[in-house]
py3Dmol code that shows the C-alpha trace and the ligand (Angstrom):
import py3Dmol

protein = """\
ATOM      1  CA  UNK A   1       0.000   0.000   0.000  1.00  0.00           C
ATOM      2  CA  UNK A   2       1.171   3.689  -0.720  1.00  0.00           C
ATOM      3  CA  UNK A   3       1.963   5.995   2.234  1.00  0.00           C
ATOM      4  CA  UNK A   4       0.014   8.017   0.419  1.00  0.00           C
ATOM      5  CA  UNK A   5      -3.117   7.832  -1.225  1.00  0.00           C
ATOM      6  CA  UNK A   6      -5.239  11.233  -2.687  1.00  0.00           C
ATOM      7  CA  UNK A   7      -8.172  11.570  -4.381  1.00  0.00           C
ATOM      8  CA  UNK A   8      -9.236  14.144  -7.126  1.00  0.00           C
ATOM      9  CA  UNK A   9      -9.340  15.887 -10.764  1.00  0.00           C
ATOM     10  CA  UNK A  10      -6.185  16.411 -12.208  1.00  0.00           C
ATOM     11  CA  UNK A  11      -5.938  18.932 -14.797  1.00  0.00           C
ATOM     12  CA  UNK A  12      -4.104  20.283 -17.827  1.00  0.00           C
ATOM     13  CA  UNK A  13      -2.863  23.714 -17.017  1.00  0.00           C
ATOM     14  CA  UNK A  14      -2.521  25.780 -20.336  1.00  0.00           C
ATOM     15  CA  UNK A  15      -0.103  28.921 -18.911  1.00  0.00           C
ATOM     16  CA  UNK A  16       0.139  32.098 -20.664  1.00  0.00           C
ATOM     17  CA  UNK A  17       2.954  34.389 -19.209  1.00  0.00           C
ATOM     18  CA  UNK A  18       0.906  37.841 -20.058  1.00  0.00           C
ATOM     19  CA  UNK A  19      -2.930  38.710 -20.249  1.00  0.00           C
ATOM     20  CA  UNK A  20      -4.721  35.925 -22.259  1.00  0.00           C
ATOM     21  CA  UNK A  21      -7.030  38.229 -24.139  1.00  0.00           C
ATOM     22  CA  UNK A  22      -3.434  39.772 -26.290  1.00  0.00           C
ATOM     23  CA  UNK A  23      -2.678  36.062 -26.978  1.00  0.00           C
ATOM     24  CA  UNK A  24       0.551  34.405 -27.316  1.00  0.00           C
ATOM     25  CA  UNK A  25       2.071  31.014 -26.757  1.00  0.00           C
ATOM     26  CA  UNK A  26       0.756  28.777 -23.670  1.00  0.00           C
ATOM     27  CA  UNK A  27       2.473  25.912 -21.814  1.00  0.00           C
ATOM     28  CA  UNK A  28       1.335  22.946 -20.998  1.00  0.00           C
ATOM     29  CA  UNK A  29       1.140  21.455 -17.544  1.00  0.00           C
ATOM     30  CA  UNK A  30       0.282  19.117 -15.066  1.00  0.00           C
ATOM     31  CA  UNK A  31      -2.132  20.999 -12.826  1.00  0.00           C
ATOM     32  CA  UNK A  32      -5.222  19.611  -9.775  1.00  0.00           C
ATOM     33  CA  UNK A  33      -4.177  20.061  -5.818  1.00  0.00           C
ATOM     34  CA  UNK A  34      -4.729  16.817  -4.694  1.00  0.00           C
ATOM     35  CA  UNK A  35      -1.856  15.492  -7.834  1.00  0.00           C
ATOM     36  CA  UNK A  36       0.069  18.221  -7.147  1.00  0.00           C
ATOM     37  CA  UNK A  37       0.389  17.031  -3.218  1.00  0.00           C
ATOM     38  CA  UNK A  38       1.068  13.508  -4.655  1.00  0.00           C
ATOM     39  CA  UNK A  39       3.989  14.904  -6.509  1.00  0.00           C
ATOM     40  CA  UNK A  40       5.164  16.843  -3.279  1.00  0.00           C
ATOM     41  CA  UNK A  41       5.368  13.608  -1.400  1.00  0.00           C
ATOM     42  CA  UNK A  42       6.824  11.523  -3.897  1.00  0.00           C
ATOM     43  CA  UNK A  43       9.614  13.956  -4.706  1.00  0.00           C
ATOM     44  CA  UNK A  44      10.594  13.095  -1.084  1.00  0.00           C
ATOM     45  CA  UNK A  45      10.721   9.860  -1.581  1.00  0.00           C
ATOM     46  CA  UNK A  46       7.594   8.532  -0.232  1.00  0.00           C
ATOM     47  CA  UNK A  47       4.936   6.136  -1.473  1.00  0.00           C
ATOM     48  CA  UNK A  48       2.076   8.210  -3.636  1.00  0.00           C
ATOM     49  CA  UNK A  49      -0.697   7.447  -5.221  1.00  0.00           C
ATOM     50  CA  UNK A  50      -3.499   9.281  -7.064  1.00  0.00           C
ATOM     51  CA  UNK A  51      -6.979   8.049  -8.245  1.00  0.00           C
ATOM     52  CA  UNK A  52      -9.626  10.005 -10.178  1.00  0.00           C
ATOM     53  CA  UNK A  53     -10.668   9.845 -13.786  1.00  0.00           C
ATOM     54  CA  UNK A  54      -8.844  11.361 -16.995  1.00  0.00           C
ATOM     55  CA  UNK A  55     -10.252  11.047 -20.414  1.00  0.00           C
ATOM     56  CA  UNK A  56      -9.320   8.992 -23.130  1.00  0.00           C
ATOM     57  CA  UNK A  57      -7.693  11.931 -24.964  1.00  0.00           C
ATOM     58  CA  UNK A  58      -4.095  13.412 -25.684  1.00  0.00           C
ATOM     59  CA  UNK A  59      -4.740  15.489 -21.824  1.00  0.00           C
ATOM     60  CA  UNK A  60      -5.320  12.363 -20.074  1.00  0.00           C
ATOM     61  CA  UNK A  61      -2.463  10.329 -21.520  1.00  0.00           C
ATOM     62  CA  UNK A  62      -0.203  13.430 -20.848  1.00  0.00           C
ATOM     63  CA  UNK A  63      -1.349  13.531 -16.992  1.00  0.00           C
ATOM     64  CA  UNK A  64      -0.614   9.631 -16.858  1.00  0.00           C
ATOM     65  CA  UNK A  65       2.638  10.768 -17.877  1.00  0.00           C
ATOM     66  CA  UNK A  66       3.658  12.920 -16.224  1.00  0.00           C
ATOM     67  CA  UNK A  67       2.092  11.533 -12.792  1.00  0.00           C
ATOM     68  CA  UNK A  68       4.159   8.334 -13.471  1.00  0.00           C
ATOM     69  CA  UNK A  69       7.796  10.475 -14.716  1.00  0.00           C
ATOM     70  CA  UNK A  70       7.471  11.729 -11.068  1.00  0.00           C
ATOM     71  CA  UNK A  71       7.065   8.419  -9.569  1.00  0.00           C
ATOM     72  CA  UNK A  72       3.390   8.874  -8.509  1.00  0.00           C
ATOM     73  CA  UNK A  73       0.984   4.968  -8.748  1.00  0.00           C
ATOM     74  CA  UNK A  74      -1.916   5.847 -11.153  1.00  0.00           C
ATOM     75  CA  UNK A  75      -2.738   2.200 -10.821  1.00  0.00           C
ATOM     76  CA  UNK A  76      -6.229   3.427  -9.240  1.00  0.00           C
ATOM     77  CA  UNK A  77      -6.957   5.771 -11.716  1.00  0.00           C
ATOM     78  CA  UNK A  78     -10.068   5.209 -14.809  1.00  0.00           C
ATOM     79  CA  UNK A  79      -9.703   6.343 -18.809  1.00  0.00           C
ATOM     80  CA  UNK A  80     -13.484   7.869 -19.533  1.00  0.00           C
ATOM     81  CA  UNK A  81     -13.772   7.706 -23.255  1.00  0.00           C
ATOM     82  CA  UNK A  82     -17.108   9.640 -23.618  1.00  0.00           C
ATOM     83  CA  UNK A  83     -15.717  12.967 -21.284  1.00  0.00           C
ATOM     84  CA  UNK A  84     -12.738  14.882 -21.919  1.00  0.00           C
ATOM     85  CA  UNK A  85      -9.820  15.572 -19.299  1.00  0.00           C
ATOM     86  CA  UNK A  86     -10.459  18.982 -17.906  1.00  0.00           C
ATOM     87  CA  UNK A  87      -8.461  22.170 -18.999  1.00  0.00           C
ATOM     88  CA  UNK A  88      -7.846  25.121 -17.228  1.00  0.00           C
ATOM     89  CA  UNK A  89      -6.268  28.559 -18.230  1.00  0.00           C
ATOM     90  CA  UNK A  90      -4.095  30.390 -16.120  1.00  0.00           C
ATOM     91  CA  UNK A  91      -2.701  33.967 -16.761  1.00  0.00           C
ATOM     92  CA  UNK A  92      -0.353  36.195 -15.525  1.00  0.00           C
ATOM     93  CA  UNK A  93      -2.756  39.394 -15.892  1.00  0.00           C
ATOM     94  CA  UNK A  94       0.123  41.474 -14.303  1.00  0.00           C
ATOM     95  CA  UNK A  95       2.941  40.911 -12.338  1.00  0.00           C
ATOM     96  CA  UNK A  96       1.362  40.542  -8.954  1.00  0.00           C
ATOM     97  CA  UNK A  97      -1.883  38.941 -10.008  1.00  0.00           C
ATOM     98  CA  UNK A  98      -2.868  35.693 -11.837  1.00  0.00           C
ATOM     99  CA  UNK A  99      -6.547  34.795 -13.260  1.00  0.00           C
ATOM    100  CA  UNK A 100      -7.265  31.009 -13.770  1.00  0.00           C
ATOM    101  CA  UNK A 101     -10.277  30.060 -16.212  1.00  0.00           C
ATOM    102  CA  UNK A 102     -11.728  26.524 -15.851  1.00  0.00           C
ATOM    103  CA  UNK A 103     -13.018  24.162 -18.773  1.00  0.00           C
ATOM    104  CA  UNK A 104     -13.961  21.245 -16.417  1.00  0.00           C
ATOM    105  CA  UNK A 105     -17.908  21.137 -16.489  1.00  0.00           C
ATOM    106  CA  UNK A 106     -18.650  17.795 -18.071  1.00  0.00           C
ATOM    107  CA  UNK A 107     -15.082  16.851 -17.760  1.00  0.00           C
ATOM    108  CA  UNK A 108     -13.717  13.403 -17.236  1.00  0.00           C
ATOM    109  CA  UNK A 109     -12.824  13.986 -13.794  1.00  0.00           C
ATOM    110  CA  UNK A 110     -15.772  15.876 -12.354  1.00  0.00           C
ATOM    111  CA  UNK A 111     -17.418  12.848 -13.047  1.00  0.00           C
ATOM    112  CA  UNK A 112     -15.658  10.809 -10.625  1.00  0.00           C
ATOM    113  CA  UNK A 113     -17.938   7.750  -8.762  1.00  0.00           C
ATOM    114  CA  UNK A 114     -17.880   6.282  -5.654  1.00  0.00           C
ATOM    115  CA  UNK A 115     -16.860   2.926  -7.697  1.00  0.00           C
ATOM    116  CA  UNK A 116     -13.615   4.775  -8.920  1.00  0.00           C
ATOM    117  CA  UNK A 117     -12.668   4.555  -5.354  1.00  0.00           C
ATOM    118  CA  UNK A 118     -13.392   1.153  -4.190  1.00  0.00           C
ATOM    119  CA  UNK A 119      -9.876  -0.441  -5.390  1.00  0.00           C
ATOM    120  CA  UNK A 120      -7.699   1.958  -4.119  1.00  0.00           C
ATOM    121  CA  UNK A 121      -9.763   2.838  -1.024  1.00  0.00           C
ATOM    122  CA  UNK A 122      -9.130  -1.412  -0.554  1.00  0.00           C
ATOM    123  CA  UNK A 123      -5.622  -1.260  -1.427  1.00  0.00           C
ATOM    124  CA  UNK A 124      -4.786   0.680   1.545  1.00  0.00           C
ATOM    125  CA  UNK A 125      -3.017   3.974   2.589  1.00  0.00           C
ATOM    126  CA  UNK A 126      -1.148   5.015   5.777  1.00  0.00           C
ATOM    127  CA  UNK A 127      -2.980   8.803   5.182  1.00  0.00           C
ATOM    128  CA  UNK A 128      -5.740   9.895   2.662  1.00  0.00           C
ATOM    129  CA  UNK A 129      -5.434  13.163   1.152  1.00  0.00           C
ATOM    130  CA  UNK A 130      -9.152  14.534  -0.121  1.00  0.00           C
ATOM    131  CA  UNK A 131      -9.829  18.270  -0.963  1.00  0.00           C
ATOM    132  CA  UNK A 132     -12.814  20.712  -0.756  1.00  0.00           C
ATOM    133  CA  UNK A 133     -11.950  20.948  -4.381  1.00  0.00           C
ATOM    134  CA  UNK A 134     -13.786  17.528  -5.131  1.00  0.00           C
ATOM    135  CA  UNK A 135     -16.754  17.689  -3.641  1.00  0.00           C
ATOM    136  CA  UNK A 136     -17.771  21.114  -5.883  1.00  0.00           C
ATOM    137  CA  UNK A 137     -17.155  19.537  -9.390  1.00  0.00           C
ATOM    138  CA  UNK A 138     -20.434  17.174  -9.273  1.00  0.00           C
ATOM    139  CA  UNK A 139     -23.058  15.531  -6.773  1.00  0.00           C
ATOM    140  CA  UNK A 140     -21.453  12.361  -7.698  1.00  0.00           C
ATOM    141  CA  UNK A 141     -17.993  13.286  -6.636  1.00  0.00           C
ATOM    142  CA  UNK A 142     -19.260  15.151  -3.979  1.00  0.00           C
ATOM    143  CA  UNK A 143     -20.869  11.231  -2.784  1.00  0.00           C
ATOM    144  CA  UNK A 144     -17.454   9.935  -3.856  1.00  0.00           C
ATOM    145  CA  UNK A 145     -15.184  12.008  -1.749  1.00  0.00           C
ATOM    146  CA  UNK A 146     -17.837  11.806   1.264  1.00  0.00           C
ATOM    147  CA  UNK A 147     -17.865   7.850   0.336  1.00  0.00           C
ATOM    148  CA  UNK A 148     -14.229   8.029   0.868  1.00  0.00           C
ATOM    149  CA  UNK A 149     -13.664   9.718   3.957  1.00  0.00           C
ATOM    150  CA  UNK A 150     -16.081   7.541   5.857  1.00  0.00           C
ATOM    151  CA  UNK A 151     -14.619   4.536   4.209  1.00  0.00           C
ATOM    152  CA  UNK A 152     -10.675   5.400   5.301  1.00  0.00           C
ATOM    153  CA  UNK A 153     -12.079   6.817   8.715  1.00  0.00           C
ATOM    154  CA  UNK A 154     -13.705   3.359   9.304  1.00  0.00           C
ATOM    155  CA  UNK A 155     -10.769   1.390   8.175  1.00  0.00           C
ATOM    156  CA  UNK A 156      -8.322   3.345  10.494  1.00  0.00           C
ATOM    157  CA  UNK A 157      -6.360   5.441   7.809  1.00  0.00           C
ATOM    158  CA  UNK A 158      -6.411   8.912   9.021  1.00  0.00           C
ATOM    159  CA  UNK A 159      -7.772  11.106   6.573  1.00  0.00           C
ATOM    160  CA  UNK A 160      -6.387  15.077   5.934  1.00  0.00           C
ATOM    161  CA  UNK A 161      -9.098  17.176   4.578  1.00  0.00           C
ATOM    162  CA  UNK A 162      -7.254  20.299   2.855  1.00  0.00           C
ATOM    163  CA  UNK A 163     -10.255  23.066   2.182  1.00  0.00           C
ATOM    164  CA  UNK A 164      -9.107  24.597  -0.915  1.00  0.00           C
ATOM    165  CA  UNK A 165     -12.137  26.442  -1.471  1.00  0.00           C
ATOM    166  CA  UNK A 166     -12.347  27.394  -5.221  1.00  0.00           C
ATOM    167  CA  UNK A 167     -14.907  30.713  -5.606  1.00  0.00           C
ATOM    168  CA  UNK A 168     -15.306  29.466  -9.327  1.00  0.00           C
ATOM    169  CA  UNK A 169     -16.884  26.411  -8.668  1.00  0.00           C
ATOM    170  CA  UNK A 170     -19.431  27.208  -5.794  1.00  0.00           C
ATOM    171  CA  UNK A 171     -20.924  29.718  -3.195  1.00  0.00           C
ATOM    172  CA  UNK A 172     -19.261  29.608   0.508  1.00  0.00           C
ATOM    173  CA  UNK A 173     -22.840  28.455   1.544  1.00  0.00           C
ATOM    174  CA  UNK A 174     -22.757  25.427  -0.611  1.00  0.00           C
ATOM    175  CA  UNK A 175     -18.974  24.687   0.397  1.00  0.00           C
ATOM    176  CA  UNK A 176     -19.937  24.843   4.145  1.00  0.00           C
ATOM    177  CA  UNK A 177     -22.959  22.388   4.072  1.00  0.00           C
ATOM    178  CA  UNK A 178     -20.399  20.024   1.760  1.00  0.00           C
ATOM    179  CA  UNK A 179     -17.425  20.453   4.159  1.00  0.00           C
ATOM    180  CA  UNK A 180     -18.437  20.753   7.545  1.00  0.00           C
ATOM    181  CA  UNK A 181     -19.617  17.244   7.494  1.00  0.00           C
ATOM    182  CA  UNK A 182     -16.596  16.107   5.699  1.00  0.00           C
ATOM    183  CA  UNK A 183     -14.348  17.596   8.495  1.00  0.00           C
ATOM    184  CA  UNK A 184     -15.918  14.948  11.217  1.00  0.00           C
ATOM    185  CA  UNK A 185     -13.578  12.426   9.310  1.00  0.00           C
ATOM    186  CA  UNK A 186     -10.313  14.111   9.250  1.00  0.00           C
ATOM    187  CA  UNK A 187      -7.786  13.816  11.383  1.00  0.00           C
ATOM    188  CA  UNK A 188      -6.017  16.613  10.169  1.00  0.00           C
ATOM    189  CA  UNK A 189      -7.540  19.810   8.724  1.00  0.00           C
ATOM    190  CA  UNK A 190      -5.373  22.204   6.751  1.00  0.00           C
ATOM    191  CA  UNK A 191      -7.368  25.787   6.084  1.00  0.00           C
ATOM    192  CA  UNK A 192      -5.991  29.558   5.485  1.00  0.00           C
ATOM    193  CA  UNK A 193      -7.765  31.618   7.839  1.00  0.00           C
ATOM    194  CA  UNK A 194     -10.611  32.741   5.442  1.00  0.00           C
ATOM    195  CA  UNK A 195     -11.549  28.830   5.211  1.00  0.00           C
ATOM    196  CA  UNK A 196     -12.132  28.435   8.067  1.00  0.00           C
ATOM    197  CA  UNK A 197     -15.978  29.035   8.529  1.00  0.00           C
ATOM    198  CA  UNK A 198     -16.263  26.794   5.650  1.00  0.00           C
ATOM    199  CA  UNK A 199     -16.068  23.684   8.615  1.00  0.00           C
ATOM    200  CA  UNK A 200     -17.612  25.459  11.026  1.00  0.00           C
ATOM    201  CA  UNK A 201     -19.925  28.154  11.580  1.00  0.00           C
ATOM    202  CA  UNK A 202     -19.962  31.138   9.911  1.00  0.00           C
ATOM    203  CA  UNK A 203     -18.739  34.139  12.117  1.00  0.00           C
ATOM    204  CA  UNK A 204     -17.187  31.691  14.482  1.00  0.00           C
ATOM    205  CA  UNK A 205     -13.293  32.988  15.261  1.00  0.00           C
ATOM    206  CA  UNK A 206     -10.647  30.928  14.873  1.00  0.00           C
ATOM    207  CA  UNK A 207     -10.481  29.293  18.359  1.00  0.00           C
ATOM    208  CA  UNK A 208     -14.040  28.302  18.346  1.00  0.00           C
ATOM    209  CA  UNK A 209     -13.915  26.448  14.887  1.00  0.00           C
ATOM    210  CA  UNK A 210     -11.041  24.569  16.389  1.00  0.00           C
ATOM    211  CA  UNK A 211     -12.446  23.648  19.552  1.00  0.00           C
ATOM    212  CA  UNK A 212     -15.599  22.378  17.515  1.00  0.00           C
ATOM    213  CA  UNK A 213     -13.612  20.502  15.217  1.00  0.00           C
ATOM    214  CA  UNK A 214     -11.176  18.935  18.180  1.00  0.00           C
ATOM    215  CA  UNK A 215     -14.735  17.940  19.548  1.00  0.00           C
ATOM    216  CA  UNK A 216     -15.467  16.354  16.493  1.00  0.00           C
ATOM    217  CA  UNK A 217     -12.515  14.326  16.635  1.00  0.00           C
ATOM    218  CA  UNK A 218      -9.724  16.110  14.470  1.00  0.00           C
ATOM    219  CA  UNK A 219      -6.477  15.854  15.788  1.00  0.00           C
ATOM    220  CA  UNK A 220      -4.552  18.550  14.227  1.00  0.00           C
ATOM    221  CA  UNK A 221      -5.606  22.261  12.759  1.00  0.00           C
ATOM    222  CA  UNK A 222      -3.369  23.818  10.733  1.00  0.00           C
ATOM    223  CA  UNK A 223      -3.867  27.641   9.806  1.00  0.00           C
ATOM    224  CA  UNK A 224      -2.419  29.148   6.790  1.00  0.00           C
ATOM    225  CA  UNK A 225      -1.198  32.599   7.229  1.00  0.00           C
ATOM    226  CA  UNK A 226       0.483  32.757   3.973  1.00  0.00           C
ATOM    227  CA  UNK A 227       3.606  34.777   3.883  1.00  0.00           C
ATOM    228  CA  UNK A 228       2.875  35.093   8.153  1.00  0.00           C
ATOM    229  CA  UNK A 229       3.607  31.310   7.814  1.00  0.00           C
ATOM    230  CA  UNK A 230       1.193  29.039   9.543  1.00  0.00           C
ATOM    231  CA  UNK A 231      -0.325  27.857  12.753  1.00  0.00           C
ATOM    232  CA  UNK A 232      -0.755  24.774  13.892  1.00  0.00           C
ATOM    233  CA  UNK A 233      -3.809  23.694  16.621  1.00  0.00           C
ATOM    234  CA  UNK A 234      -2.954  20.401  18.476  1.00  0.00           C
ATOM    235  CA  UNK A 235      -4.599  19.011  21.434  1.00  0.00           C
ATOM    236  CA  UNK A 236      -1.770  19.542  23.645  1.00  0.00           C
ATOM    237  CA  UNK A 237      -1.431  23.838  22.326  1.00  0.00           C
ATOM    238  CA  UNK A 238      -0.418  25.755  19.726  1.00  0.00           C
ATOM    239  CA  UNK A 239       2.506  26.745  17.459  1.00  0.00           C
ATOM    240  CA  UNK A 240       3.343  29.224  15.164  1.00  0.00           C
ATOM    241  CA  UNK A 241       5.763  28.745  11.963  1.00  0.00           C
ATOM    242  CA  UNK A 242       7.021  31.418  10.068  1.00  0.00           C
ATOM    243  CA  UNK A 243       7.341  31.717   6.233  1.00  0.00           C
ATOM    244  CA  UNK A 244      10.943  31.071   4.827  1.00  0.00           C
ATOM    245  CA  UNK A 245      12.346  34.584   3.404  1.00  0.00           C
ATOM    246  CA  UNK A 246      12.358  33.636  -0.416  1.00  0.00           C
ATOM    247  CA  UNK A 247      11.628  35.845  -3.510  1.00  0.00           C
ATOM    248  CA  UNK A 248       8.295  35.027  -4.207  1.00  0.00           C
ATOM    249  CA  UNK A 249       7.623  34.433  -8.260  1.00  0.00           C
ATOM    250  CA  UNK A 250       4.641  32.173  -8.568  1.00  0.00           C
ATOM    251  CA  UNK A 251       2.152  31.297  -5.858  1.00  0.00           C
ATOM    252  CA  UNK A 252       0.005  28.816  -7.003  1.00  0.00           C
ATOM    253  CA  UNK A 253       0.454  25.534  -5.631  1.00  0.00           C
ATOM    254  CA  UNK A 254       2.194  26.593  -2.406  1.00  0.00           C
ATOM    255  CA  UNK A 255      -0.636  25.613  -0.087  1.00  0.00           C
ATOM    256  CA  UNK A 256      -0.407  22.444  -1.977  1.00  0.00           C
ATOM    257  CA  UNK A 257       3.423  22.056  -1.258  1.00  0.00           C
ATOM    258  CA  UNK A 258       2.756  23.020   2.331  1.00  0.00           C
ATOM    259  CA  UNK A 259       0.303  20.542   2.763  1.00  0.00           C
ATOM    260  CA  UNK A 260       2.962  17.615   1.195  1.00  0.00           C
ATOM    261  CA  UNK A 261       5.265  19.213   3.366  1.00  0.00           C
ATOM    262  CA  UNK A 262       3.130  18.421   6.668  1.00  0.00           C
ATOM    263  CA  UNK A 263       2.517  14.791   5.346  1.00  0.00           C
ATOM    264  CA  UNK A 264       5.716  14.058   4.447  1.00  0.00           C
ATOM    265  CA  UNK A 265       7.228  15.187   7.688  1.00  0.00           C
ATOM    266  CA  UNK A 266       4.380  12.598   9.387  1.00  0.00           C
ATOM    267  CA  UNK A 267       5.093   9.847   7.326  1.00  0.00           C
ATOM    268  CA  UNK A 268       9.157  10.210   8.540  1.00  0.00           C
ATOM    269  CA  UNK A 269       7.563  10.434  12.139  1.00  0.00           C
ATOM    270  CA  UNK A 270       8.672  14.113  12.591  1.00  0.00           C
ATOM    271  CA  UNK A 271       7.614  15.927  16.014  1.00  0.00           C
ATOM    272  CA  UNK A 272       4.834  18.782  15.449  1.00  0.00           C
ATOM    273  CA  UNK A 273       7.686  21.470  14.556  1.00  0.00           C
ATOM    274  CA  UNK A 274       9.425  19.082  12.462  1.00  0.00           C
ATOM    275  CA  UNK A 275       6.412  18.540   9.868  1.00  0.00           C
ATOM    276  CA  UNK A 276       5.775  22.280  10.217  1.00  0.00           C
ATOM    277  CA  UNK A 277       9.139  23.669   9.274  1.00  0.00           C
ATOM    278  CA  UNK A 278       9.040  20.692   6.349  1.00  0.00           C
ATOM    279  CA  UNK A 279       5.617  22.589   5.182  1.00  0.00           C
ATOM    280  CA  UNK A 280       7.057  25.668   5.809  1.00  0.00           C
ATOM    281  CA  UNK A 281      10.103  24.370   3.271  1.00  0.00           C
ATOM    282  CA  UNK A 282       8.203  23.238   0.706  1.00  0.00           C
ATOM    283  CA  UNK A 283       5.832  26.328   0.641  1.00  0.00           C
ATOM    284  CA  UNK A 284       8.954  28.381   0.003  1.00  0.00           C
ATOM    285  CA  UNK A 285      10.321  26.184  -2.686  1.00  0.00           C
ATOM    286  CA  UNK A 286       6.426  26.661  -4.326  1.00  0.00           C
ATOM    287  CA  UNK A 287       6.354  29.837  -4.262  1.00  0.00           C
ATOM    288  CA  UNK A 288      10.112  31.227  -5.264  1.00  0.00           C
ATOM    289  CA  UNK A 289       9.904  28.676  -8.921  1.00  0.00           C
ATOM    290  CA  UNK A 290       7.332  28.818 -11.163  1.00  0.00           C
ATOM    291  CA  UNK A 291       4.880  26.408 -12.075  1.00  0.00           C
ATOM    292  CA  UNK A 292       2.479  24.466  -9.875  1.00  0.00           C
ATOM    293  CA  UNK A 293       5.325  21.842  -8.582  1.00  0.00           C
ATOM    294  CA  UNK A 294       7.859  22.335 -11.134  1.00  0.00           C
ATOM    295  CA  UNK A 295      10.242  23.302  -8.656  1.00  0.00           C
ATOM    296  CA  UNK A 296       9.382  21.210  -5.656  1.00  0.00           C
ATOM    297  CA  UNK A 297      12.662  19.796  -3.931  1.00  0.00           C
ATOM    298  CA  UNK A 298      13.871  15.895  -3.687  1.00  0.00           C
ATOM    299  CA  UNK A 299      14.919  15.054  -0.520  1.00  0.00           C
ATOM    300  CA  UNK A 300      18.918  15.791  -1.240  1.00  0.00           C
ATOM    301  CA  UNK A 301      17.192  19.125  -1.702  1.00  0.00           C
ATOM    302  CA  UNK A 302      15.418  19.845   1.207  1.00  0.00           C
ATOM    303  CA  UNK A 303      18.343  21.621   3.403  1.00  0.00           C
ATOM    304  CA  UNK A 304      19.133  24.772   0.070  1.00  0.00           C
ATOM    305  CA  UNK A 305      16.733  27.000   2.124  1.00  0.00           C
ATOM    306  CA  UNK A 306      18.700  26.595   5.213  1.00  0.00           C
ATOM    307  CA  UNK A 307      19.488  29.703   6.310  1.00  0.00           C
ATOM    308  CA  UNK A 308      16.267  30.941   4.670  1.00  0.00           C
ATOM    309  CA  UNK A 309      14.337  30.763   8.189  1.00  0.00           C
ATOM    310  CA  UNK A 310      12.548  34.068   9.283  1.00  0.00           C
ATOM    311  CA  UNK A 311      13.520  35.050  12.530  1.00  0.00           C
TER     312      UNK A 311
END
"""
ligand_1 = """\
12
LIG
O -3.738 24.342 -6.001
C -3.339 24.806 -7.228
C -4.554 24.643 -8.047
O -5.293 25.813 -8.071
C -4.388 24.140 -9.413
O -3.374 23.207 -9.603
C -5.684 23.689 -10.044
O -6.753 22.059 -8.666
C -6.792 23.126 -9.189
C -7.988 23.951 -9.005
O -9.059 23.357 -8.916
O -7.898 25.161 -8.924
"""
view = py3Dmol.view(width=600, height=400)
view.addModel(protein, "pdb")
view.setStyle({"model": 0}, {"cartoon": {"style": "trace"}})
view.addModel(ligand_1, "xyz")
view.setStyle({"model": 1}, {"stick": {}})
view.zoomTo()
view.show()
């Protein structure tokens, strides 16, 4: 069985280094949260898989490709041959600000079934990874990732439930009656501070939301603060990490390297700090290369931000 096993669409990112309405040449890449965490982890040598559904198209034969160049098992994951893989467009509108347009509705992937899951839910995992992500492309992946979490929760693999929550795809109303009860399965729940209320209620400050959710049997809370670094809630109190001092050149994907960051660090049986400054690395690596997870590190890697720490 993988250390690792997530669960979710995984996308062709078509990247355009200026505005997309003057044109120009795109690149093509490997883009989704839950396969970019999957590519986190394996980079550091651990076990990864990812299941979901790809089409039977050029897009889906270039995710399988990639996924498996960077060592991740796509044993668990289903060709559709009547949807397309989904596409999505991402800009750099101006320096400081990138726009991402979707072409998923319909796609392959959004129309992911509990019975994609079965096998690999069977096959085992030592941590599944879901996101809020999921549960907004369609009612039946929204059954499938619920499907999931009950099924890992009930067979003992802890389950991390990473928010994510995508404006594009649905209203903070629909997230919150989607998530909330997703949350009572996780062991680990990773949110930036304005996703929080989307497990909890809305208004509720930080500390309540966390107390409600340690009620509900989640172990761990972490907080992203984004270039504040992160908290982390455990049972036994709370710890703050800073963000590494990097140049930042391309943010997407760094809550995603964070979160492999965490995992990895708990699947090498690293103390609370330990997995945090590990996320904290791998956020910095995100965000000071380009691409989604282009520049994530292999474990040789992991000690060129030394000296990188904020103080
Ligand atoms: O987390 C980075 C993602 O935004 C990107 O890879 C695509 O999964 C994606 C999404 O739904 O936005």
């Amino acid at each position: 069985a993988p250390d690792l096993l997530t669960v979710g669409e995984a996308l062709v990112s078509l990247r355009s280094a200026g505005p997309l309405a003057a044109g120009g040449p795109l690149t093509m890449h490997l883009a989704g949260a839950e396969s970019n965490v999957a590519v986190g982890v394996a980079r550091l040598g651990h076990r990864a898989a990812w299941a979901g559904r790809v089409g039977a198209d050029e897009f889906g034969e270039y995710v399988l490709r990639q996924l498996r160049a960077e060592g991740v098992a796509v044993d668990g994951v289903s060709r559709d041959p009547d949807r397309p893989t989904g596409l999505m467009f991402l800009e750099r509108r101006t320096a400081d600000l990138t726009r991402v347009q979707y072409h998923r509705a319909g796609s392959a992937g959004s129309a992911l079934d509990v019975e994609d899951l079965r096998a690999p839910l069977t096959a085992g995992a030592r941590m599944l990874h879901l996101t809020g992500i999921t549960p907004a492309l369609s009612d039946t992946a929204r059954a499938a990732t619920r499907w999931a979490a009950e099924a890992a929760a009930g067979a003992g693999i802890p389950v991390c439930l990473d928010v994510n929550h995508r404006a594009r795809l649905w209203s903070r109303a629909a997230a919150r009656e989607a998530l909330t009860p997703l949350a009572g399965y996780a062991s680990i729940v990773i949110a930036s501070t304005d996703e929080l209320d989307l497990v909890g209620d809305p208004g509720a400050d930080e500390s309540t939301v966390v107390a409600e959710l340690f009620r509900r049997g989640v172990d761990t809370v972490l907080v992203k603060l984004g270039a504040d670094g992160a908290r982390a809630h455990a049972r036994d109190g709370v710890r703050h990490t800073g963000a590494l001092t990097v140049t930042a050149v391309d943010t997407v994907g760094a809550g995603d390297a964070f979160t492999a960051g965490y995992l990895s660090g708990w699947f090498d049986g690293l103390d609370l700090a330990g997995r945090l400054r590990r996320a904290a690395t791998l956020g910095a690596f995100a965000v000071s290369s380009p691409g989604d997870w282009e520049g994530l590190p292999r474990r040789a890697e992991l000690s060129l931000l030394d000296g990188h720490e904020a103080g």
